[in-house]
C-alpha positions in Angstrom: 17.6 -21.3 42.2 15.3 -18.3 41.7 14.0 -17.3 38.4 13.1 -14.4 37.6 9.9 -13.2 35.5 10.2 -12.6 31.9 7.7 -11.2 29.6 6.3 -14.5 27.3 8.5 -14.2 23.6 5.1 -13.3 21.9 4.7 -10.3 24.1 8.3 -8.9 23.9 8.5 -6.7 21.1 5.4 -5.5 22.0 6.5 -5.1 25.7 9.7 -3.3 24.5 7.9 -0.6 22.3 5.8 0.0 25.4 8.6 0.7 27.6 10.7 3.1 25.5 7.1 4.9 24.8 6.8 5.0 28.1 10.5 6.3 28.7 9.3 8.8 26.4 6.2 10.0 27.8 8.1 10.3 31.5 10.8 12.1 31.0 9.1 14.5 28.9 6.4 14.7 31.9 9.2 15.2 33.8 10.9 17.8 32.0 8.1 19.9 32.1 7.0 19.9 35.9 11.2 20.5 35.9 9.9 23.8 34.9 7.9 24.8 37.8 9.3 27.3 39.6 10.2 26.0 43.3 13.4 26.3 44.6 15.9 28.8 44.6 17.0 28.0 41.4 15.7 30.0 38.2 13.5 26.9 36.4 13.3 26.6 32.4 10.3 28.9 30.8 7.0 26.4 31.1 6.6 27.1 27.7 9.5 25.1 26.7 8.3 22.4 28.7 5.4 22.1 27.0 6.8 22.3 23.7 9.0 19.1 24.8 6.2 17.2 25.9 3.7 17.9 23.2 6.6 17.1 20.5 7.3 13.7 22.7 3.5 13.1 22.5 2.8 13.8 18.8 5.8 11.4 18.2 5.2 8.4 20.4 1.0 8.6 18.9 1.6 7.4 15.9 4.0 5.0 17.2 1.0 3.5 19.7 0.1 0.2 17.7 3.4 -1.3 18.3 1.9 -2.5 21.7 -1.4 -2.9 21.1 -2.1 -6.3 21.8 -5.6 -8.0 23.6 -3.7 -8.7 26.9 -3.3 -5.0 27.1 -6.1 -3.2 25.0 -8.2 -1.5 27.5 -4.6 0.2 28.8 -3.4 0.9 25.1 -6.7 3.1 24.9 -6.3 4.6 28.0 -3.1 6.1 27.5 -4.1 7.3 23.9 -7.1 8.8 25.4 -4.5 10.7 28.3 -2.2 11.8 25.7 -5.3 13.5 23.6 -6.2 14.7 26.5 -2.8 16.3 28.0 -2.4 17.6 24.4 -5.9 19.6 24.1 -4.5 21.8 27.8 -1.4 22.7 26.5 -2.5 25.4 24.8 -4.5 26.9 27.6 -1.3 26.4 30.0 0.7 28.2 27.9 -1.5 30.8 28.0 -2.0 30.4 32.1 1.6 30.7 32.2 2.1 33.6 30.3 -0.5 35.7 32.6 1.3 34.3 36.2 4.2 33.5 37.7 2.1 32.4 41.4 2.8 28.8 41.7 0.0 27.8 42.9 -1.8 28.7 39.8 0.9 27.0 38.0 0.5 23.8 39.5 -3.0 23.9 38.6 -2.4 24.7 34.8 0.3 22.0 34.6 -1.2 19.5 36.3 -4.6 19.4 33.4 -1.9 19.1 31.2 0.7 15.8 33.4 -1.9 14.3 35.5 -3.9 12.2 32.3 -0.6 10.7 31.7 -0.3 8.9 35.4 -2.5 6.1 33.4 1.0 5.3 31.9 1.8 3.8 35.2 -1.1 1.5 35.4 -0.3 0.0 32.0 3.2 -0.5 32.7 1.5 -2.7 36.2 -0.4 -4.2 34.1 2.6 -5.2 31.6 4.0 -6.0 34.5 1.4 -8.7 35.8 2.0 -10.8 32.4 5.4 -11.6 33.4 6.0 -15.4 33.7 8.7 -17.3 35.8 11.3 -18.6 32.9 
C-alpha cells in the first residue's frame, strides 16, 4: 500500500496558515493581471486590481508569523521582503495605468508590482520538500 506524504504534526498549523496566505496572495495576483487588457473582452480598471492585491497584502503581513518556523525562515523572509516590495510599485502602476492603455507598457508596470511575489512558489516547494511518508 502507498502512503502518501504528510506534513510532520509540529509543522501543520504552521503549514496550513502558509497555504491559505498563499491562497491569498495568488488569487489576488491573479485578479489583478485579470485586469490586463488582452482579449476581446473589456477587462476590470487596473486600478481595481491593485487595490485588491494591496488590501490582500496589507492583510496577510501581519498575519506572516503564523508560519514562521526555522525549517522555513529564509522563505518566510523572502516572501515578506516580495510583498514590501510589490507594495512600494503599486502606486507608480497606478499612475502608469492612468497615462496608457498600450499593453505592452502595461505589462511592464504590472509586472514590478506581481513578479516579487513568484517567491511564494518557492516557499510553497520548499513546504513541500518537508513532507514525510505517514
Amino acid at each position: 500500500m502507498l502512503r502518501r506524504k504528510q506534513m510532520p504534526a509540529h509543522l501543520a498549523a504552521p503549514w496550513a496558515a502558509f497555504t491559505a496566505q498563499a491562497t491569498r496572495v495568488e488569487d489576488a495576483r491573479r485578479a489583478l493581471l485579470g485586469c490586463l487588457p488582452v482579449g476581446r473582452v473589456d477587462p476590470a480598471p487596473i486600478p481595481l486590481g491593485l487595490d485588491l492585491l494591496r488590501d490582500e497584502l496589507l492583510a496577510v503581513l501581519p498575519e506572516l508569523d503564523a508560519w514562521l518556523v526555522p525549517q522555513v525562515e529564509s522563505q518566510w523572509l523572502a516572501c515578506r521582503t516580495a510583498m514590501t516590495e510589490s507594495l512600494d510599485h503599486i502606486e507608480a502602476t497606478r499612475e502608469t495605468a492612468s497615462r496608457t492603455d498600450e499593453l505592452e507598457i502595461l505589462l511592464g508596470a504590472v509586472a514590478e508590482v506581481v513578479e516579487p511575489l513568484d517567491v511564494w512558489q518557492d516557499a510553497e516547494l520548499r513546504w513541500r520538500s518537508l513532507r514525510r511518508r505517514g
